[in-house]
VOGU-3710 file (C-alpha; in Angstrom, 3 decimals, decimal comma):
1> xxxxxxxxxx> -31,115/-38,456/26,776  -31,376/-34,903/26,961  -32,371/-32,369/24,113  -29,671/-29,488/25,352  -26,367/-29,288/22,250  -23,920/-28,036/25,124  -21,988/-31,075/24,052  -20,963/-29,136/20,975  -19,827/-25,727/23,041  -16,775/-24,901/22,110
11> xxxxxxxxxx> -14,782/-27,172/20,175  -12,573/-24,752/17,779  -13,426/-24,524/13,795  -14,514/-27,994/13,848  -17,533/-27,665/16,352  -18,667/-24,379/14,819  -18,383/-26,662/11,363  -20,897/-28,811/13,644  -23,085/-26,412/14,980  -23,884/-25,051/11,632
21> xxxxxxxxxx> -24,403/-28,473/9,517  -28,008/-30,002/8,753  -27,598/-33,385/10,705  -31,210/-34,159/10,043  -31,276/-34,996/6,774  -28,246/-37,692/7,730  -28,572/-41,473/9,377  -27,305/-39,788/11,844  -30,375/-37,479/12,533  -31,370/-34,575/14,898
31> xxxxxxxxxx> -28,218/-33,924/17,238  -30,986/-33,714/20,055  -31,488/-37,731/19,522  -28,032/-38,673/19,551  -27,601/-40,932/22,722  -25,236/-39,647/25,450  -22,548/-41,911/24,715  -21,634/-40,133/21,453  -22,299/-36,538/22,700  -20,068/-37,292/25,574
41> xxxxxxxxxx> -17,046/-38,562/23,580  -17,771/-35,919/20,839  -17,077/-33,169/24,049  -14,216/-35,020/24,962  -12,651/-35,433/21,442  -13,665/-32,122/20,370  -12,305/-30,028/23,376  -8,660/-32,004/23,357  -5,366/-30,304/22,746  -4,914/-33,919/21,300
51> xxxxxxxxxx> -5,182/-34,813/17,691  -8,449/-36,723/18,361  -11,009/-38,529/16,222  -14,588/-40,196/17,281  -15,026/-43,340/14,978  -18,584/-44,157/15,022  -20,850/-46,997/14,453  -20,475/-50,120/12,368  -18,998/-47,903/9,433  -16,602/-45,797/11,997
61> xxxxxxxxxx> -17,812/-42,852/11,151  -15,316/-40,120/11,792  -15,753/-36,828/13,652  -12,363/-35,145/14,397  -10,917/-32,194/16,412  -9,402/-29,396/15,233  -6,065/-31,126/15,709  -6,964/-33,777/13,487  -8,279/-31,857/10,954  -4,858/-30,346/10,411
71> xxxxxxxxxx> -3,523/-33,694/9,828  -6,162/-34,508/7,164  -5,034/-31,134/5,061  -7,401/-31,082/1,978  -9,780/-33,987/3,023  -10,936/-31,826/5,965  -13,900/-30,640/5,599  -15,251/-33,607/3,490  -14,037/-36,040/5,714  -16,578/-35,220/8,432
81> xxxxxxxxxx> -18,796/-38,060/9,067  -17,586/-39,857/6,822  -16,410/-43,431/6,955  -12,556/-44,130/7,992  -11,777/-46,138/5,190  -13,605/-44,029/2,433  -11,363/-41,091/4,461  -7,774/-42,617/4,195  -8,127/-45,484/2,070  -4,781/-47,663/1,426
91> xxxxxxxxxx> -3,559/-45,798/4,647  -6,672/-47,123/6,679  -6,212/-50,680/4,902  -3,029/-50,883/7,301  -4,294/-50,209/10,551  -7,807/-51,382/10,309  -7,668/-54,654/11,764  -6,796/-53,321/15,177  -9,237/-50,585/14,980  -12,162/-53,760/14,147
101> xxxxxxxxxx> -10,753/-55,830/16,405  -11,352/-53,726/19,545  -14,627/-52,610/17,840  -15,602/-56,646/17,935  -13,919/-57,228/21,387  -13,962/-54,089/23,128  -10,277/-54,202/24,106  -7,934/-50,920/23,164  -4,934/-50,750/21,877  -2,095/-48,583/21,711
111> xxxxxxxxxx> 0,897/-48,630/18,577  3,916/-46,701/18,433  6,079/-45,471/15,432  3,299/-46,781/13,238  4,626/-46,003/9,109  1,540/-45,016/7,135  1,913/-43,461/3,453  -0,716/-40,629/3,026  -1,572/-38,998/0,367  -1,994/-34,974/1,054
121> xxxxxxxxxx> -1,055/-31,728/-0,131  -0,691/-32,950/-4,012  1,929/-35,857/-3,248  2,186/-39,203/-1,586  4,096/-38,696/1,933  5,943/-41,232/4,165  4,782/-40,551/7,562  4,870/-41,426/11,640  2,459/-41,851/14,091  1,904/-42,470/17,841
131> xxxxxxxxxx> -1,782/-43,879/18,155  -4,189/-45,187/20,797  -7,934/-46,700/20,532  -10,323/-46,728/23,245  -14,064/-48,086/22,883  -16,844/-45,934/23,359  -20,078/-48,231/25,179  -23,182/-47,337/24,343  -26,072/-47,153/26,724  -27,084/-50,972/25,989
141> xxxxxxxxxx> -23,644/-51,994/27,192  -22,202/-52,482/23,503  -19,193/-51,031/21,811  -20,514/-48,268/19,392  -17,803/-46,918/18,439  -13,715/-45,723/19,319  -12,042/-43,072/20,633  -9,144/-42,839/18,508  -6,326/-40,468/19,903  -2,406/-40,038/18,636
151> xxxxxxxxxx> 0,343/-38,067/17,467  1,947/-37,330/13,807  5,386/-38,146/14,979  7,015/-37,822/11,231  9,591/-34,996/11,893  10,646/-36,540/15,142  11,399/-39,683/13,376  13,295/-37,583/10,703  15,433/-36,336/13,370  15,909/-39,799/15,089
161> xxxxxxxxxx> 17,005/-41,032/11,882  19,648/-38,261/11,232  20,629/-38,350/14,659  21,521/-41,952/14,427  23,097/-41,619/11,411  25,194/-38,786/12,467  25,851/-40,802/15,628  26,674/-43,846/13,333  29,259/-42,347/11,683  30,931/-39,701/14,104
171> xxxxxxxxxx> 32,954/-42,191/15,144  34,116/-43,105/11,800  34,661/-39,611/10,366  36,162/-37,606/13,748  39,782/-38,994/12,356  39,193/-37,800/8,662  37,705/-34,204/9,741  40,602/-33,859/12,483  43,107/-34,560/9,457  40,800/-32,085/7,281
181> xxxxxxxxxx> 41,360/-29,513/9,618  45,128/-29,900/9,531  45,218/-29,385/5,861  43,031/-26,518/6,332  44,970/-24,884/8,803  48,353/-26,041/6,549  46,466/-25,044/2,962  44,427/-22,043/3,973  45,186/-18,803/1,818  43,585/-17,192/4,544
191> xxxxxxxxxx> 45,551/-15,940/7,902  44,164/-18,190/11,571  45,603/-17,669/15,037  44,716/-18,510/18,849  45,727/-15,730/20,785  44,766/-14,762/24,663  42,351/-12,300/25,342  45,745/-10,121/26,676  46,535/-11,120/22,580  49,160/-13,055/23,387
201> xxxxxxxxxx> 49,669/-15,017/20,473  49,520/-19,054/21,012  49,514/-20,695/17,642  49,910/-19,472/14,026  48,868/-21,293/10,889  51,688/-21,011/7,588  49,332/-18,286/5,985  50,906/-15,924/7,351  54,412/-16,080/6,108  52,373/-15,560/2,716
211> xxxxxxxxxx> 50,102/-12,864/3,520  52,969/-10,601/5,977  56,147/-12,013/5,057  55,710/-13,447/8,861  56,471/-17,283/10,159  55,323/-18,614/13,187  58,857/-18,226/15,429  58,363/-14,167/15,000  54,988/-14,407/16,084  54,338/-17,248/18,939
221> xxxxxxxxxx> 54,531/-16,197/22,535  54,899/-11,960/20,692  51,782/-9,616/21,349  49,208/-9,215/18,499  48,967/-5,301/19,268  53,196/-4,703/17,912  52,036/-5,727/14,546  49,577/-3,663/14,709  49,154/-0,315/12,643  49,563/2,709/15,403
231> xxxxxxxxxx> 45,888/4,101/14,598  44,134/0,839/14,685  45,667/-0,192/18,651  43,609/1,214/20,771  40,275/-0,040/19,245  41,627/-3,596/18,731  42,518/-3,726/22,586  38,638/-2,494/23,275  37,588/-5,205/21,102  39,563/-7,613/22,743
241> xxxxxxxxxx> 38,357/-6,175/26,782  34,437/-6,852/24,958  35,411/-10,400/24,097  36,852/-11,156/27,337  33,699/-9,447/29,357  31,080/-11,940/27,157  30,497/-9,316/24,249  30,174/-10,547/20,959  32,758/-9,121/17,933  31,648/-11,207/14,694
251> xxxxxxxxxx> 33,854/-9,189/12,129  36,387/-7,011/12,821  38,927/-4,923/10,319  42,362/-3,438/10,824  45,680/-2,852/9,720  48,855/-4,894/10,270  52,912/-3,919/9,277  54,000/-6,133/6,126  57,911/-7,567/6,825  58,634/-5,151/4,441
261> xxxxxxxxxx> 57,102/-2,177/6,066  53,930/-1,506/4,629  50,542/-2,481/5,686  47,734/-4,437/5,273  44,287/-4,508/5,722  42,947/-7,876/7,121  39,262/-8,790/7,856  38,914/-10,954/10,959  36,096/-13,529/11,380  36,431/-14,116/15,331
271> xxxxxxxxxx> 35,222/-17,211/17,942  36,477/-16,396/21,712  35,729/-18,904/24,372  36,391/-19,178/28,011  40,083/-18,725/27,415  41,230/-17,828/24,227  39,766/-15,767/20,734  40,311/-18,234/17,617  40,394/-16,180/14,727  40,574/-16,250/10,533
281> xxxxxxxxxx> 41,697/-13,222/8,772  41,356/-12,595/5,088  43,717/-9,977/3,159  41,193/-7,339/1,860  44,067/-4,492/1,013  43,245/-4,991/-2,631  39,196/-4,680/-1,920  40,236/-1,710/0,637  41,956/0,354/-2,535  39,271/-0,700/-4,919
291> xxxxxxxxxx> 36,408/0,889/-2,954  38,468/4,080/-2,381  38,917/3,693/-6,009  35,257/3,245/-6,707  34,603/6,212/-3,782  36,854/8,613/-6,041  34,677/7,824/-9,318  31,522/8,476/-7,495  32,771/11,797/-6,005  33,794/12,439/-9,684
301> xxxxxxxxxx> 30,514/11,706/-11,183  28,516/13,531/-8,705  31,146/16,472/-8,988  30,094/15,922/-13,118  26,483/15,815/-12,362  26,946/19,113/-10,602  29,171/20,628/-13,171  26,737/19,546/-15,993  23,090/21,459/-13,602  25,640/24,599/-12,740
311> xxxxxxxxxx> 26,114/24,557/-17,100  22,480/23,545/-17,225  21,890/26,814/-14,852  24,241/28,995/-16,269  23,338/28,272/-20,107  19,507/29,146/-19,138  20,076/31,880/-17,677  22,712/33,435/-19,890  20,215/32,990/-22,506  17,595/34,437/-20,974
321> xxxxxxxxxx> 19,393/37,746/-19,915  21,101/37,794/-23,196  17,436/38,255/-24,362  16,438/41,035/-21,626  20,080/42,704/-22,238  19,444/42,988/-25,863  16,421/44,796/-25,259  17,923/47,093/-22,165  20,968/47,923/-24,293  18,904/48,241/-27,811
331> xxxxxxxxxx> 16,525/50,851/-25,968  19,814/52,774/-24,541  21,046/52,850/-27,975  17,858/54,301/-29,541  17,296/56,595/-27,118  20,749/57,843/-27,445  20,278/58,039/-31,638  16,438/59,710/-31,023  18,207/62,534/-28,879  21,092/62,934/-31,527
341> xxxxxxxxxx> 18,600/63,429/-34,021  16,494/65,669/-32,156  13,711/63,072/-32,116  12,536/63,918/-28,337  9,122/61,887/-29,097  10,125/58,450/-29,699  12,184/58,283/-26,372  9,188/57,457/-24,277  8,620/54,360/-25,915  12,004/53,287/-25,871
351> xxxxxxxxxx> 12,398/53,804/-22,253  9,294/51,668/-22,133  11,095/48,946/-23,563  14,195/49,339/-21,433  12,051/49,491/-18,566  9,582/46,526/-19,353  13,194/44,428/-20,181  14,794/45,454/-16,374  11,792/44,063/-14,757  11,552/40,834/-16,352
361> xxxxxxxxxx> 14,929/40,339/-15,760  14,774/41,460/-11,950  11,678/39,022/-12,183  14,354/36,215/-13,686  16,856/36,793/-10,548  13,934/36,425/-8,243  13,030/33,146/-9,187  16,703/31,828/-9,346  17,223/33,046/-5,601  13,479/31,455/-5,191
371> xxxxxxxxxx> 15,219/28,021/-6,079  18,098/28,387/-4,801  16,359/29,386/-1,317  18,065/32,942/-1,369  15,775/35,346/-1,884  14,321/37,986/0,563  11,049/36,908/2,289  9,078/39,057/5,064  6,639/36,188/6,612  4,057/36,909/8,757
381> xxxxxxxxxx> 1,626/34,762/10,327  -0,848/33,780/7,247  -4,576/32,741/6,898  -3,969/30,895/3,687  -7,791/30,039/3,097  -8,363/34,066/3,246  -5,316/34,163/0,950  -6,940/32,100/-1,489  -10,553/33,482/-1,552  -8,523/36,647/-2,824
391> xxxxxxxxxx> -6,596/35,154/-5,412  -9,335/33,299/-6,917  -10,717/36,418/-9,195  -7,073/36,680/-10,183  -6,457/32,878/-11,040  -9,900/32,785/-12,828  -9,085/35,710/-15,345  -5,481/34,003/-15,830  -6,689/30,776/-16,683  -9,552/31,786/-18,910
401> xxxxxxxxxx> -13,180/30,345/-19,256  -12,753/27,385/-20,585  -10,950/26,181/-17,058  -13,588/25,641/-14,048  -11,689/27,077/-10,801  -13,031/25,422/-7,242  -11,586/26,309/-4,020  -11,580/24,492/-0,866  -10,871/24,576/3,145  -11,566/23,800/6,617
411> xxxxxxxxxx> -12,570/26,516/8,560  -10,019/25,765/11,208  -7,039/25,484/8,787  -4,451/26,549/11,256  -1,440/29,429/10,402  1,297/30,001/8,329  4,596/31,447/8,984  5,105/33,014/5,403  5,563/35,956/2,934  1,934/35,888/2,080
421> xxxxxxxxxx> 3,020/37,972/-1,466  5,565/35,138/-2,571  2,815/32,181/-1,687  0,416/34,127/-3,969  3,088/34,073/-6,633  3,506/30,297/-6,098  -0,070/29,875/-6,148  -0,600/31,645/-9,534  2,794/29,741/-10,822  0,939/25,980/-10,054
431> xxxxxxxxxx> -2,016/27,152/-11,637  -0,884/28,718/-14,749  0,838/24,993/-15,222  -2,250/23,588/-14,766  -3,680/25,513/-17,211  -1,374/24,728/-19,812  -1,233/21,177/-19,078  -5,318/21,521/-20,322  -4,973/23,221/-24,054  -8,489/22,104/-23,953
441> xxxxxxxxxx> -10,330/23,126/-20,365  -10,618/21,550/-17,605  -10,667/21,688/-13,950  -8,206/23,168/-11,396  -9,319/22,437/-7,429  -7,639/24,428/-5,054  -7,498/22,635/-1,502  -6,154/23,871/1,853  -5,844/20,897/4,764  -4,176/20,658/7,921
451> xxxxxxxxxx> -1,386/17,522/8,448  0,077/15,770/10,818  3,569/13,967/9,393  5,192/11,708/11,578  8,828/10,351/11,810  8,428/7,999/8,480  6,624/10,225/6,436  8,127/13,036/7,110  11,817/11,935/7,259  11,288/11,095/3,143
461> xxxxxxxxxx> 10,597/14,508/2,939  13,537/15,714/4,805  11,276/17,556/7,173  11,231/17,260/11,046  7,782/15,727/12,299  5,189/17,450/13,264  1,698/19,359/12,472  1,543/21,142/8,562  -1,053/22,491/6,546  -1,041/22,029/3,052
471> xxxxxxxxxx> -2,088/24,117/-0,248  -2,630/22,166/-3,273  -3,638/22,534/-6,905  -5,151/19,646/-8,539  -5,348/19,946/-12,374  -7,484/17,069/-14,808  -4,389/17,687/-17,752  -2,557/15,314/-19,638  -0,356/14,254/-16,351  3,512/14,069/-16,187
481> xxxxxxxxxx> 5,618/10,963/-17,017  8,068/8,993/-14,354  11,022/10,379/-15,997  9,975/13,747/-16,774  8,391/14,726/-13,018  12,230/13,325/-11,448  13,171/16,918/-13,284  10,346/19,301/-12,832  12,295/20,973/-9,854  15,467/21,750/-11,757
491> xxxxxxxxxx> 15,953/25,389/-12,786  15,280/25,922/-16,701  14,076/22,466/-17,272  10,615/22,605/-19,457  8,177/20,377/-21,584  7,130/23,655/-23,350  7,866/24,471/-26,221  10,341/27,424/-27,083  8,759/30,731/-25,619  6,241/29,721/-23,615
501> xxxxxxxxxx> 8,069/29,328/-20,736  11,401/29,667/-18,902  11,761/26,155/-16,770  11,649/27,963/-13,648  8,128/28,418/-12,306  8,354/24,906/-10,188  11,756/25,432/-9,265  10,309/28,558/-7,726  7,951/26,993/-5,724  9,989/24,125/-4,581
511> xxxxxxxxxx> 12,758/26,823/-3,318  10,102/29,236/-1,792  8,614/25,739/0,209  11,804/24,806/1,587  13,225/28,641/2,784  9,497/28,101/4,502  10,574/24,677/5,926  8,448/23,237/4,067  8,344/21,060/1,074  6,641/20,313/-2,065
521> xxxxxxxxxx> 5,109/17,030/-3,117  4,002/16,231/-6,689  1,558/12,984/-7,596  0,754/12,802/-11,537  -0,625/9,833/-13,485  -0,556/10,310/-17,639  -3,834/11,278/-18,777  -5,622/11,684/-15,679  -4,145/14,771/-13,728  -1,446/16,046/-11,667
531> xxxxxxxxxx> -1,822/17,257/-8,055  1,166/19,238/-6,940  0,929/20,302/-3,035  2,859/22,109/-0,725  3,172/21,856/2,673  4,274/24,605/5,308  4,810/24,039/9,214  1,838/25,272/11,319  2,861/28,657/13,013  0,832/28,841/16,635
541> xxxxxxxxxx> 0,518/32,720/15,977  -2,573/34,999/14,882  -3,075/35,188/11,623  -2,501/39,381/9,950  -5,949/40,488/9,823  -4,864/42,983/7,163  -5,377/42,027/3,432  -2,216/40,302/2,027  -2,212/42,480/-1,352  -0,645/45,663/-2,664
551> xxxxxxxxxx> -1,003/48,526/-0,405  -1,047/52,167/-1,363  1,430/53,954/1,247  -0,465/57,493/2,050  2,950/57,890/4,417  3,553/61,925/4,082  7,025/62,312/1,894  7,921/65,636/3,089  11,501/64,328/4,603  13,617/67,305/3,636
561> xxxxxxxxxx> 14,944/68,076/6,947  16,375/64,256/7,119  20,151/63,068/6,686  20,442/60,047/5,168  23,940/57,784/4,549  23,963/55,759/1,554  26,618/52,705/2,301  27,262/51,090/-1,342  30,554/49,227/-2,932  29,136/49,784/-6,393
571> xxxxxxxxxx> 28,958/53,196/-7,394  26,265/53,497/-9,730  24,107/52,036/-7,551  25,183/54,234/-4,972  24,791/57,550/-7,335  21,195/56,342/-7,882  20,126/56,276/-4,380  21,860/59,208/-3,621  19,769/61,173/-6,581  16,443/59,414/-5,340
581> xxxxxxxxxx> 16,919/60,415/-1,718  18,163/63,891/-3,115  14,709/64,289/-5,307  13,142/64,009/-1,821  15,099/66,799/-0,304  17,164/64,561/1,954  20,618/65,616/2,712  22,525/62,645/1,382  26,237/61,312/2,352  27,941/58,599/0,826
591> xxxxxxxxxx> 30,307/55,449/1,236  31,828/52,816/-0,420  32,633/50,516/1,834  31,847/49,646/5,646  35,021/51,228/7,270  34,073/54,675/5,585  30,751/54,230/6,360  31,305/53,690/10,110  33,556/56,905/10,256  30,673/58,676/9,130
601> xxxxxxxxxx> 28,201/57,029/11,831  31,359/57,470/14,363  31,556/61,465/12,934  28,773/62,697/15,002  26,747/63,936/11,929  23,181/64,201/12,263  22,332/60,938/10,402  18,534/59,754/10,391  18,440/56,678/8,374  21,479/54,338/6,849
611> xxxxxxxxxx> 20,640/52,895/3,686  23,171/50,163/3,044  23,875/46,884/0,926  24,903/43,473/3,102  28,012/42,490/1,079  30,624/45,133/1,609  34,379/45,210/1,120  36,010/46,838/4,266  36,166/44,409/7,195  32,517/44,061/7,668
621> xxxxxxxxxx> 29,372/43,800/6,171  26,525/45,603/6,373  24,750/43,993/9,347  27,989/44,498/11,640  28,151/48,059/10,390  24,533/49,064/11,195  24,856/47,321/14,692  27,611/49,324/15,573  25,891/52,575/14,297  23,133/51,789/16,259
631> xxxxxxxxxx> 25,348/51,590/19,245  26,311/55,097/18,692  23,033/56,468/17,359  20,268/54,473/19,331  17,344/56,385/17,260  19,389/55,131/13,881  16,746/53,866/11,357  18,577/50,841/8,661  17,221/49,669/5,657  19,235/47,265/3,824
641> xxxxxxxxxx> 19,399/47,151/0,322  20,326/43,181/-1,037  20,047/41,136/-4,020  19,726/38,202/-1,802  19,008/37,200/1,664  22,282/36,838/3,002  22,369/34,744/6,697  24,609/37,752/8,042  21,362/39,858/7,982  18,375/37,892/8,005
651> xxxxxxxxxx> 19,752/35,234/11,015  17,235/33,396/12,019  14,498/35,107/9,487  13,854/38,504/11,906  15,892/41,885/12,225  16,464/43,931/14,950  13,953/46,615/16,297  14,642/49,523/13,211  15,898/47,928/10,538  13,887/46,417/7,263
661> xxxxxxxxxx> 15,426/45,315/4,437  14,518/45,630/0,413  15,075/43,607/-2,739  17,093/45,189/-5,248  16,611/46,083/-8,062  13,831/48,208/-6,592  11,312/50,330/-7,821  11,868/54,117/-7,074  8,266/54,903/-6,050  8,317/51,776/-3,718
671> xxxxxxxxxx> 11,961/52,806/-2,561  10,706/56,434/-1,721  7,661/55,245/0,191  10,125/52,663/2,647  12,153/55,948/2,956  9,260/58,100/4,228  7,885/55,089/6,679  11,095/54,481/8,234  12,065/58,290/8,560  8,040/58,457/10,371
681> xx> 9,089/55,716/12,664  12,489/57,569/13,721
//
């Protein structure tokens, strides 16, 4: 005997379950005093691939492999060291006299298909089993115990069984199912044929007289492919050449001629094998038509749904420029009264009003183009932390005291390709919602981040993969419903009430993100907060060092000995420019349209600067106009003058060495210092 437990190594769940238990406190005792006969058929038992069990001493106490224990389901762990019979009970009642007769005679045994009924897993279960005994001698020469090995042979049987059956009756039921299948082939409403792989056609089941107006003398020993609509040939024949080479062609649809001249659509279900393609074919003409039908209503609804956002669109915004018109045309009309009258004082503060009304409603346009992904941007490379840090004053005085304003960042938040003036509007936009969704105070946390999005991720954003940094503006407000944040991106839609807002400061943001390739993500939860972020693609580029605000131009305006051409299809805009440039001292020409505007450019006058919209009538546009002037006057300076960014200027989001475009409506201070720049530049 030897105090060492190496007889215990190993042995799966079941020996750890060993290794850990309190054996002294059992008859059993100290597993360093168990004689060598057990702890050598324990290794055995417990090491077998073999469902295996040790029955031990005059009670048979049971110790089990891992295998076994499967077999016990729910008894297992409680049955270890237990007695057999207290273990299985009626079960064991069958097979014990074996089990004690080679205990009391030392002789195994070995039993095959052995029926037990166990109950396990909640029910009573018939099962099978394979099982051999072997005694274990102890070290005084007597049997001490048995080595109990076997197999749960219960599904096997099951399959034996149904085998036999099957095999019973195949016989018996080969006749009926052969007489089946003649009905079928004579009753089917459904089209079946055996055809070569060349589609020869071999046999033909009555169906088809039914389904084409075809019977089986027009069709055996003719080729498949001449009833065959034209367009649908070529890529029956290729499925054909992929059955013949091995390929597999489960379902299959196409078109075949009608007797009388029309077609139908048939679904195939096809078998091939060595020499021939058996195949069922269903009529599906009816189905065809109904999902074109149901295609047509969709294409309806969704040209609805678009119908009823454009009226959505066009309702807001007529509104909103009624409003702004009102006030424009109101001031026009005083001002025109006051001067009738003499009243030269009052005109100021009409003009005021006019003014104040034209701005907001420039303001209006730039957000539409903003969602609409129009509007003129001028990125540069962007530290958006630095961007932050100097909007944070700003956002503080908007939002008032009783919000707390944090802002955070990594110091190695990478770069951002953007127009660092319309993320600062975007920035004040999220806030200023966050603000209102807290009538009484709370927090707003500003966060920067760097991303990566891969395929998944970024594919439900509609974004290509890669590396993005983020700005996001985490609020503690009353949170956004399910229903209500599926909207929040649509132009003029708002949970404010009347006046307090126009609907179109998310829409914004969400149209600014995506002209940026980016994208905006919103995460809200009703009375906790709502976190909208937006994420813009990592530009490798130097951040500007310069400071991304307003900067005072101290470019010298003395351009009087510059000729400028103003290129405009609407005249009053046209007359405008003209005056401003005049006011200057430019010499100013005009056109209306690009073909007059090129014969100035081709004239050989001295022209300095071209100051033109993009959309012109004439046979080009602005962009094609300027490149040809530039051809003839290399030193030409161009500023364009747009509403919107039109692709025929911007391209790819960069012009051309000399040319810079503006926003219109413009201011005339702002319009006079791009003048002056570009004319130093020249």
């Amino acid at each position: 005997m030897t105090s060492s437990l190496s007889f215990l190594d190993n042995g799966g769940a079941v020996g750890a379950l060993m290794r850990a238990h309190d054996w002294t406190a059992t008859a059993l005792g100290d597993p360093h005093t168990w004689p060598q006969s057990l702890r050598s058929s324990l290794s055995a038992c417990l090491n077998s691939p073999i469902l295996g069990a040790v029955l031990w001493g005059p009670d048979l106490c049971m110790f089990y492999n891992d295998a076994y224990a499967e077999s016990l389901a729910d008894r297992h762990p409680a049955a270890l060291a237990q007695p057999v019979a207290s273990v299985w009970g009626s079960a064991w009642d069958k097979v014990a006299p074996d089990f004690q007769r080679a205990m009391a005679t030392g002789l195994g045994f070995s039993h095959n298909y052995v029926e037990l009924m166990i109950y396990r897993h909640g029910r009573r279960e018939k099962t099978f089993w394979n099982f051999v005994a072997a005694p274990i001698v102890g070290e005084d020469g007597s049997v001490v115990g048995l080595l109990n090995q076997g197999q749960e042979i219960t599904e096997q049987v099951r399959k034996d069984r149904e085998i036999h059956t099957a095999q019973a009756t195949l016989v018996r039921t080969v006749d009926e199912r052969t007489r089946d299948r003649n009905r079928l082939w004579e009753l089917s409403a459904d089209i079946m044929l055996r055809c070569g792989f060349d589609g020869r056609i071999n046999t033909v089941n009555p169906a088809w007289h039914d389904v084409l107006g075809l019977d089986e003398s027009e069709l055996v020993g003719a080729n498949l492919l001449d009833h065959i609509h034209p367009d649908d040939i070529n890529r029956t024949a290729d499925a054909a050449r992929i059955l013949a080479e091995g390929g597999s062609v489960t379902r299959f649809d196409n078109r075949y001629r009608h007797q009388d001249g029309s077609y139908r659509w048939i679904s195939w279900s096809i078998r091939p094998d060595a020499e021939n393609i058996y195949a069922v074919g269903r009529d599906v003409t009816a189905e065809k038509e109904q999902a074109e039908l149901l295609r047509s209503a969709e294409d309806a609804l969704r040209q609805a749904q678009k119908m009823e956002a454009v009226g959505q669109l066009t309702g807001g915004l007529a509104h909103d420029f009624n409003n702004l018109l009102a006030g424009i045309q109101g001031s026009l009309d005083m001002i025109s009264q006051r001067i009738g009258q003499g009243r030269y004082g009052d005109i100021k503060r009409y003009v005021d009003v006019g003014s104040d009304a034209a701005k907001r409603a420039a303001s209006l346009t730039h957000r539409l183009l903003a969602f609409s992904r129009q509007q003129t941007l001028d990125p540069k490379p962007t530290d958006v932390n630095r961007l932050v840090r100097g909007m944070e004053d700003l956002v503080r005085r908007t939002v008032g005291p009783a919000v707390q304003v944090e802002a955070h960042g990594p110091d190695d938040l990478w770069t951002a390709l953007v127009d660092p003036s319309q993320l600062e509007n975007s920035l004040l936009n999220l806030c200023i919602n966050a603000r209102d969704a807290m009538p009484e105070g709370g927090h707003i946390r500003i966060a920067t981040a760097n991303h990566w999005l891969d395929g998944e991720a970024a594919e439900a954003d509609d974004l290509p993969a890669g590396e993005y940094l983020s700005l996001s503006v985490q609020d503690t407000g009353t949170g956004i419903a399910p229903e209500v944040i599926a909207r929040v991106f649509e132009p003029f839609f708002t949970t404010k009430q009347v006046g307090e807002g126009t609907g179109l400061g998310l829409s914004m943001v969400y149209g600014f993100a995506k002209q940026s390739g980016g994208h905006v993500r919103i995460y809200s939860e009703p009375g906790v907060g709502t976190t909208v972020c937006i994420y813009l693609p990592r530009h490798d580029g130097v951040a500007d060092a310069g400071d991304t605000g307003q900067k005072t131009s101290t470019v010298a305006r003395d351009v009087r000995s510059a000729t400028v051409l103003v290129v405009d299809d609407e005249p009053s805009v046209r007359l405008l420019i003209a005056d401003i440039l005049a006011d200057l001292g430019c010499t100013v020409l005009q056109a209306g349209d690009s073909a007059a505007g090129l014969a100035v450019l081709e004239s050989g006058a001295p022209i300095d600067l071209l100051v033109s919209d993009i959309g012109l009538p004439g046979g080009m546009n602005g962009r094609q106009m300027a490149e040809r002037g530039m051809r003839i006057k290399p030193r030409l300076r161009v500023l364009f003058l747009t509403g919107y960014a039109e692709a025929a200027v911007l391209g790819n989001g960069k012009l051309a060495e000399g040319m810079a475009v503006m926003t219109k409506p413009f201011d005339i201070d702002v319009l006079s210092e791009r003048v002056a720049e570009m004319l130093a530049g020249a």
